[in-house]
MARKE-368904 format. One record per residue: x, y, z of N, C-alpha, C, O in turn. Coordinates in pm, whole numbers, plus 50000, padded with zeros to 5 digits. Atoms other than C-alpha are relative to their C-alpha. Layout:
residues N
XYZXYZXYZXYZ/...
//
This chain:
residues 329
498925001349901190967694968393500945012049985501875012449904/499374990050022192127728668459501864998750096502925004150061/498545002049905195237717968748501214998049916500954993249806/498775004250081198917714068606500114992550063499634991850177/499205013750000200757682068593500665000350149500684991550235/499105001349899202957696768842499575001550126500215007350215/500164999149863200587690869125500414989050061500574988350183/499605011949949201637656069133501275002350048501704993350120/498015001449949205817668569210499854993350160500484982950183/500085005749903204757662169574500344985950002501414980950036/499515016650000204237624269524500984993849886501284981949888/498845005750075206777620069248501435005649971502335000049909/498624996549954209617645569344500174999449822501144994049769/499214996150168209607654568930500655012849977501065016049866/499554985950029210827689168984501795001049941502425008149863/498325006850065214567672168949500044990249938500964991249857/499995009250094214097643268784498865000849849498684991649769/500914997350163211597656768468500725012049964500785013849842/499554988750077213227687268415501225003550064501095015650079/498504994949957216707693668555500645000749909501695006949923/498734994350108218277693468208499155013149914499665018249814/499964988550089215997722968094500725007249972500875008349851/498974990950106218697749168059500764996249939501515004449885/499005002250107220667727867868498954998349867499604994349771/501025003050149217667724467565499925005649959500095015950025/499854992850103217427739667285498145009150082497205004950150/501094989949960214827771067352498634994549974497864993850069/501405009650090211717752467130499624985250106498544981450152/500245012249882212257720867366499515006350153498465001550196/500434994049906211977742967693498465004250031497575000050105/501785000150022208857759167590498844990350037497924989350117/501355012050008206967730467505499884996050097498894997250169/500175004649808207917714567822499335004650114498654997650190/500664992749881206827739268064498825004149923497855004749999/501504998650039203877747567838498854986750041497694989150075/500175014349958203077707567911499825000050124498654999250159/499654999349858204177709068270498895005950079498475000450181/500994995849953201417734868330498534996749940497625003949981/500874999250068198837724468130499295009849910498165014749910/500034984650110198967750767866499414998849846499855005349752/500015007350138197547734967568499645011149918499625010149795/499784989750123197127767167424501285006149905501355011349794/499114994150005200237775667424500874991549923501684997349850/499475012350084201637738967266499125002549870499655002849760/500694997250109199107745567039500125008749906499835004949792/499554990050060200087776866904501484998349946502035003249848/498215004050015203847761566942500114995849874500705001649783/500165007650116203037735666694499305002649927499714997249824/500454992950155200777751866441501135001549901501324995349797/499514992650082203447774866345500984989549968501014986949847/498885009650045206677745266372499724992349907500594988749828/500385009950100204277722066168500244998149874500354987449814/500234996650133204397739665848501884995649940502914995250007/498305001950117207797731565562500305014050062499685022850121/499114986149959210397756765615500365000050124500685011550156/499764996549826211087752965998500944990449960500494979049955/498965007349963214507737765959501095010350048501215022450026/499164991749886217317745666206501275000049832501354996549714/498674996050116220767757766056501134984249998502194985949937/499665012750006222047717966099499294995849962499534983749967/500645011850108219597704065900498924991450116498634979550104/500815005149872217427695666208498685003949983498625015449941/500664990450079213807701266138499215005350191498864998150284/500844993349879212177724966439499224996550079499145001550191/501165002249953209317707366511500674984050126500104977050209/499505012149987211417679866614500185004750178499664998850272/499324994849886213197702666914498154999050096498204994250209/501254993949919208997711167051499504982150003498564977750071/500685020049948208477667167040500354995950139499754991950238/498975002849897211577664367232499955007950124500845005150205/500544999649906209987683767492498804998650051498705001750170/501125005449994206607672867489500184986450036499244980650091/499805013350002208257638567495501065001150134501464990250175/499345003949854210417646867840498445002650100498334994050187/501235001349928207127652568011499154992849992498424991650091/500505013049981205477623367882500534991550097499894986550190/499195010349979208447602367967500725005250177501734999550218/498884996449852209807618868352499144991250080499644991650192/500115010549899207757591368538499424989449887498794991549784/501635011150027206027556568464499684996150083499724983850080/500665003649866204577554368793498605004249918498365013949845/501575003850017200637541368744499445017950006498835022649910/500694989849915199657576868943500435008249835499615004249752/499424994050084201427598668645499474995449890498665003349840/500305004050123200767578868349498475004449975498125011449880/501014998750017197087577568441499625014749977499125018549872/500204988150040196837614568512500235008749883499745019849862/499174994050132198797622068184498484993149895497904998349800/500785003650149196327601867979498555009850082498345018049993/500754996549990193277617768165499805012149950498845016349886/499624985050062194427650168086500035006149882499705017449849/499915002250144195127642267747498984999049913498965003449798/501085007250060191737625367686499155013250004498435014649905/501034992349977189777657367817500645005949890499925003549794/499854992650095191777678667567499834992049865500304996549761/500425005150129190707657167307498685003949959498245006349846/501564997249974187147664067437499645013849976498565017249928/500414986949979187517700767475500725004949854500385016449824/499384997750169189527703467089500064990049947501174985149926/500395008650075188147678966923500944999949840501694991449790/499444999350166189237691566557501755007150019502365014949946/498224994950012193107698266671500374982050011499924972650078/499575007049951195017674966623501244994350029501794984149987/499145005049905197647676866866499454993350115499994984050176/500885008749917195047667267091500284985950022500894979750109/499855011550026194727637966965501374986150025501494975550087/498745006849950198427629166915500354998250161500604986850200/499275002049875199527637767308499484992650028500264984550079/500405009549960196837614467381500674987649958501354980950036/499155012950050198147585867156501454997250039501884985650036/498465000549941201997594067294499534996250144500084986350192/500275005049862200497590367636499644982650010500304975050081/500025011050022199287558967563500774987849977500674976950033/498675007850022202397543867402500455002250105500504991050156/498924997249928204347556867659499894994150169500664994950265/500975006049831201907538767977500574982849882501684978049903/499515012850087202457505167711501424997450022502094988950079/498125006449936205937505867736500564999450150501494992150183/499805002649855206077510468110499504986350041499974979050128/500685019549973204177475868124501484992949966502094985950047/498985009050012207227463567917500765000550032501344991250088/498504999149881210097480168045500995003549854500465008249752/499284998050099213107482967808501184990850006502194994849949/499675010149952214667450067932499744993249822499304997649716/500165014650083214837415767723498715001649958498035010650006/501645003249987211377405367595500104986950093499164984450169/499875014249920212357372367764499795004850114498804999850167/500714993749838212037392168108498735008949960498805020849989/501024991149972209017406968057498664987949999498374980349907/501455007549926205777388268223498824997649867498745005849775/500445000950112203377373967986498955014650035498775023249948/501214991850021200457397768152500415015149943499775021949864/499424986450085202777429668078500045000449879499805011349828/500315000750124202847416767736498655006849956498385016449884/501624997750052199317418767697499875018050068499605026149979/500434986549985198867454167869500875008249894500345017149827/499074998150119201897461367631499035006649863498775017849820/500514997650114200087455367345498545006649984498225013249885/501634992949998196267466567429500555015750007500255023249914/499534985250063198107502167487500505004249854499915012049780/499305000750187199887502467140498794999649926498595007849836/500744999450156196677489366953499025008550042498135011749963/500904983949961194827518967164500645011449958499925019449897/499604990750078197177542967063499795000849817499385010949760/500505002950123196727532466712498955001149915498775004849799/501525001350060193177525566703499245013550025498125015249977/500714986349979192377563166831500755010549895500185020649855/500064991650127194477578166559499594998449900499545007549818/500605006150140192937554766286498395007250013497685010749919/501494999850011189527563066430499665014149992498565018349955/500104983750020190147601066441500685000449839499865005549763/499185000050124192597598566105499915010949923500925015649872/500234988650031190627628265973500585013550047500925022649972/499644989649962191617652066196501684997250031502585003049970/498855003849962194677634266384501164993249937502034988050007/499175003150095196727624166074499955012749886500195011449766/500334987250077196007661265944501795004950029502175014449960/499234997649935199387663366119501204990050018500994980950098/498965011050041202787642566039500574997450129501454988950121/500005007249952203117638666373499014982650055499484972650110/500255008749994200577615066395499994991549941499304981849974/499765012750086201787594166105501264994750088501564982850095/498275004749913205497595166349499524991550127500254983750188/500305005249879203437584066627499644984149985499874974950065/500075013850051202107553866383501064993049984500994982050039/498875002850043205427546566260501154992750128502034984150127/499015011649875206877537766627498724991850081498754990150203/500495006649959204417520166696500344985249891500144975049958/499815002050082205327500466382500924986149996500914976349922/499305012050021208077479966515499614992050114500224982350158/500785014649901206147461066758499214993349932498804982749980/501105009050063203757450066487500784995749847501795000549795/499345007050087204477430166212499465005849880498724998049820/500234990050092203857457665945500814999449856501965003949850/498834997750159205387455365559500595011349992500175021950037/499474984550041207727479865442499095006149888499115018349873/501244989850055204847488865203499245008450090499145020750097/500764990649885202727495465489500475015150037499895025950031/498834991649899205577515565666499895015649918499475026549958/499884986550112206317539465309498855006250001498905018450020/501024993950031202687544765258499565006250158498565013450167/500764986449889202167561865630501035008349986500735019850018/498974986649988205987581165573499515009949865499625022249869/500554990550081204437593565248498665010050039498445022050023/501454989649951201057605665382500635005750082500605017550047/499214986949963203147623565609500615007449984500745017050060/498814991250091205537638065399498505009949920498645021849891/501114993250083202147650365222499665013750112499795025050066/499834991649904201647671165538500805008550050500315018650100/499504993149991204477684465596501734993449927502524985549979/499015005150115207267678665298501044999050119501154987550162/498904998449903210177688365576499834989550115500854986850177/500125010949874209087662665842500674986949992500024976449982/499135012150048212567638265794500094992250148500854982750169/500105012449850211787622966173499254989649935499604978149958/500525014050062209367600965954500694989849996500364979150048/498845012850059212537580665810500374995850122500244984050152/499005002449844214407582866176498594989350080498794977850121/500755007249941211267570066321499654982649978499374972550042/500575018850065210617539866066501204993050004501384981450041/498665013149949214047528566073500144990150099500654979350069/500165008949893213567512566411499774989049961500484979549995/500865009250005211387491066282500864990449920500684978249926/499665012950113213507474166017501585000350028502284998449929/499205009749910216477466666244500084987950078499184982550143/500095013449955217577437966352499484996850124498814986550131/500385005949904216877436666686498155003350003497504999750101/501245001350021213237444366573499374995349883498424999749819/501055010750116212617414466317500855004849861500814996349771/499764990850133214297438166022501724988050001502164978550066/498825010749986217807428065871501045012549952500815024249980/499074989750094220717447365667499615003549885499615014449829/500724993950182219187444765332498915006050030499045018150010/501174991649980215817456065423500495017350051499905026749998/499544991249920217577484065634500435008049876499935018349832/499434990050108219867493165345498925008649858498825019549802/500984992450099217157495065101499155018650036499115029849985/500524990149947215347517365288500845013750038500195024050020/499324992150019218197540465357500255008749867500255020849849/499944995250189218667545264966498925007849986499005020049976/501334998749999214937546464950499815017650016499475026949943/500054989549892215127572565205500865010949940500105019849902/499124990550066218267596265053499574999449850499515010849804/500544994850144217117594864704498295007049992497755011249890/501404991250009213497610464805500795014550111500125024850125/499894990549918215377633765044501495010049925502445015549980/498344994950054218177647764786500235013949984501235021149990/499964986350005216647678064734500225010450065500395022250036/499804993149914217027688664991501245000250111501925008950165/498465002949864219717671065242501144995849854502294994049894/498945008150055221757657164887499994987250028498924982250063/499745010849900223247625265007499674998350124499424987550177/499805000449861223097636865336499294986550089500024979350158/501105007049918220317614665500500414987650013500094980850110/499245013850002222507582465381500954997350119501034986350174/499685002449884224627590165658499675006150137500515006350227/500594997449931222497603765878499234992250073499044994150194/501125016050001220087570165880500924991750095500794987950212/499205012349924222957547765938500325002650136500224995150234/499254998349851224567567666212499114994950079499474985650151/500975004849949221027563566351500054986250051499934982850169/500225017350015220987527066315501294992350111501384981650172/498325005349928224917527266478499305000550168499454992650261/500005000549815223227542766818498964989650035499054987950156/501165006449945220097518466858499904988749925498924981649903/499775017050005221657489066732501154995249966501674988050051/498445006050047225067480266531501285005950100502354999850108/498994998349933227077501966780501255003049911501325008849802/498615004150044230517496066711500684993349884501764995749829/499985007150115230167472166456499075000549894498484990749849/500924993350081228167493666223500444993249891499694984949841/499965005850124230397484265913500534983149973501154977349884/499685016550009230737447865984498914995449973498734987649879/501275008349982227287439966070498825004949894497874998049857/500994997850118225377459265810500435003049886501665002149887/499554996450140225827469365448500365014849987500505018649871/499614984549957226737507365560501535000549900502454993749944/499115000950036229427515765282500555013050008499945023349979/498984987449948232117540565380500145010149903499735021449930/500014992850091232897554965056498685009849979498945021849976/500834995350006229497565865016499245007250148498325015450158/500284987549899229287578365369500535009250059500105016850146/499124984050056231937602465308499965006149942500755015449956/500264993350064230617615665061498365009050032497825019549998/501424990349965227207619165239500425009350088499955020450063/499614994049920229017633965538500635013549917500515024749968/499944982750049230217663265307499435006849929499625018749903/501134989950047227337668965130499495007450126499385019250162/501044989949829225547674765474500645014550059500105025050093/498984993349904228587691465625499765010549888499355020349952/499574987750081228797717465305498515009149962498425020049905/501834995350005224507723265309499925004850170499385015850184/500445003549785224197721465754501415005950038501654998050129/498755003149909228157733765877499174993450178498204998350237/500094999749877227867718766208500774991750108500654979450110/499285007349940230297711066484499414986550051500204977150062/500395012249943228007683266625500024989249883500534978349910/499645005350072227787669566293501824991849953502184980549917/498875003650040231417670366233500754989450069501564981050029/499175013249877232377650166569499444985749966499904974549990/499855016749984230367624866461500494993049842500714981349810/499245004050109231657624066131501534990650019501954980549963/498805007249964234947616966301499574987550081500374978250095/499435010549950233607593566497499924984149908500514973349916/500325011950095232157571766226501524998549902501984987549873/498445003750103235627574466001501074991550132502174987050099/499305010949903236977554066354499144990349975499684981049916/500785013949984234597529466360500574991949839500924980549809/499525005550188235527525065958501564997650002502084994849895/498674997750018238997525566026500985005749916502095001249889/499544990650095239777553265803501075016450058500835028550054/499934991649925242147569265989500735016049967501105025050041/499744984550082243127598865711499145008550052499375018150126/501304991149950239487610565752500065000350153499905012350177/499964994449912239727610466106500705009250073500285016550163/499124987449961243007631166149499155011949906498375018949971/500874987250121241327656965874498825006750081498695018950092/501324993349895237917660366122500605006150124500465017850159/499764991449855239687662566474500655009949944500205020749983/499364983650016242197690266297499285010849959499875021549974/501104993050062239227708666145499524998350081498584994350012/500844999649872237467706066474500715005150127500105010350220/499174994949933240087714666664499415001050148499104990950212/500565004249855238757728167022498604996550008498014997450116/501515000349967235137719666938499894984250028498824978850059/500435014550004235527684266952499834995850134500574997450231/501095000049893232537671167178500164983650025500274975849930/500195014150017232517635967336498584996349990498504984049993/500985001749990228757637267323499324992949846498314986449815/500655007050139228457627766970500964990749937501074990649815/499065014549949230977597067023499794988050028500624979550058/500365014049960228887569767078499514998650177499015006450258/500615002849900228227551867359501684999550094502794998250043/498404999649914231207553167669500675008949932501845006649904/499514990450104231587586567449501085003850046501984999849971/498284997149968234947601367646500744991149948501644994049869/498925011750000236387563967645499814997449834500774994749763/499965002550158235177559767282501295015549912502155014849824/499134989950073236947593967183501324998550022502185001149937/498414999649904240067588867403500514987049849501324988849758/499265012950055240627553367219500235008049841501265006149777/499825000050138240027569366876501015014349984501295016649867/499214993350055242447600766914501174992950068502194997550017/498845007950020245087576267057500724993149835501844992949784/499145008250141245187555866710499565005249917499464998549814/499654991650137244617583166486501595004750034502245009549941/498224991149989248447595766626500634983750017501754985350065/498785008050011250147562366622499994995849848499024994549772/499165000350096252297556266352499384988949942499824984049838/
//
């Protein structure tokens, strides 16, 4: 299948809705995208060789390969119309056929897959979702699954396809043994690949079966194998995680997230990574904690950089409220 993706824009009008925030992406995300977009798999291929390897971390502590997912993953994700999905996996499946022993191959196929599975479910309640969507639900998931287990040789040569296992992870009722032993075989692949942790966390939140203790463990877990490199850092890096895709607001009520210790991760990170995006959300987590020393100390040390984008959710109205009652008395 030599045609690009983008012969379908006609019937799905993706030319603004899949890519209208390219010039705001980081350069590595762009790429990939329009390498995707046209069907370039040489060119993703070459992308990700070189990002794959340790050593590709950004100057925030971000690791590279991450920025070339996050556009591979807006071109999965710019429709779930039947017409799209299907063509995405057909596309996918032949380059599995025609590079057998790569395996990114492999993976875009298995992301295509998940990503037609969750269009069955939606991102709704499970209580609204139809029993038969269930079931197409899950036959995609244990197809994505069962084609990286059955390739595993080639398509787990590559820590994304342990990340690709790993969200698949919290739909199935998987041990946290399970969980460690695919973030380690990926860490074996590529030591720098800390989306592993970000990825498995999902799974052992609450609103997916998980709890606070399991969560916290795993955080620890998680910053004491990652010290060498982030320090503390990853301790509050995890949680913040955990604040956007589930505790919110009530991060240090509802879980075991302890402040002291995520002020201290926040300046290990901050004194290894400087980074204004980091720092805003440093401030915003010392509001949510109600620590409001540390939060006058960040906005004055942030001075005009301070972004509402890394603020949460209703990020302006979340920032507005929290530099009101850092200035009252």
């Amino acid at each position: 299948m030599t045609s690009p993706i983008r012969k379908l824009l006609p019937a799905l009008c993706l030319c603004a809705a899949g890519l209208a925030g390219a010039a705001e992406d980081a350069p590595i995300t762009t790429q990939s995208m329009q390498a995707f977009w046209w069907g370039d798999f040489a060119t993703l291929e070459q992308q990700n060789a070189v990002l794959r390897q340790p050593g590709h971390i950004g100057k925030d502590g971000v690791v590279e390969v991450e920025w070339f997912r996050i556009g591979v993953g807006k071109v999965i994700n710019a429709s779930s119309s039947e017409a799209y999905l299907q063509e995405l996996e057909k596309l996918t499946l032949q380059w599995t056929r025609e590079h057998p022993t790569s395996a990114l191959a492999h993976i875009l196929y298995a992301r295509v897959l998940v990503a037609h599975g969750w269009a069955y479910r939606g991102g709704g309640y499970a209580k609204d979702v139809p029993p038969q969507a269930w079931q197409d639900f899950e036959d995609y998931l244990h197809r994505a699954a069962q084609h990286l287990l059955d390739h595993a040789e080639v398509a787990l040569s590559d820590s994304e396809g342990h990340n690709v296992l790993l969200g698949i992870a919290k739909t199935m009722d998987w041990e946290d043994q399970h969980i460690w032993n695919i973030i380690n075989d990926g860490l074996k692949r590529n030591p720098d690949d800390v989306t592993l942790y970000f990825t498995a966390l999902s799974s052992l939140l609450p609103k997916w079966g998980g709890d606070a203790r399991r969560l916290d463990n795993f955080i620890r877990k998680a910053t004491e194998q990652t010290k060498a490199q982030f320090g503390t850092g990853m301790y509050a890096r995890l949680y913040s995680a955990a604040a956007d895709e589930d505790y919110g607001h009530t991060l240090f009520q509802d879980s075991k997230a302890d402040w002291p210790t995520f002020k201290r991760s926040y300046e290990d990170m901050l004194a290894r990574y400087p980074s204004a995006g980091r720092r805003n959300r440093y401030a915003y987590m010392a509001c949510l904690a109600k620590d409001k020393a540390t939060l006058l100390a960040q906005l004055q040390l942030l001075g005009d950089q301070v972004a509402p984008d890394s603020w949460g959710p209703n990020a302006q109205r979340s920032l507005e409220s929290c530099q009101r009652w850092a200035q009252q008395g």
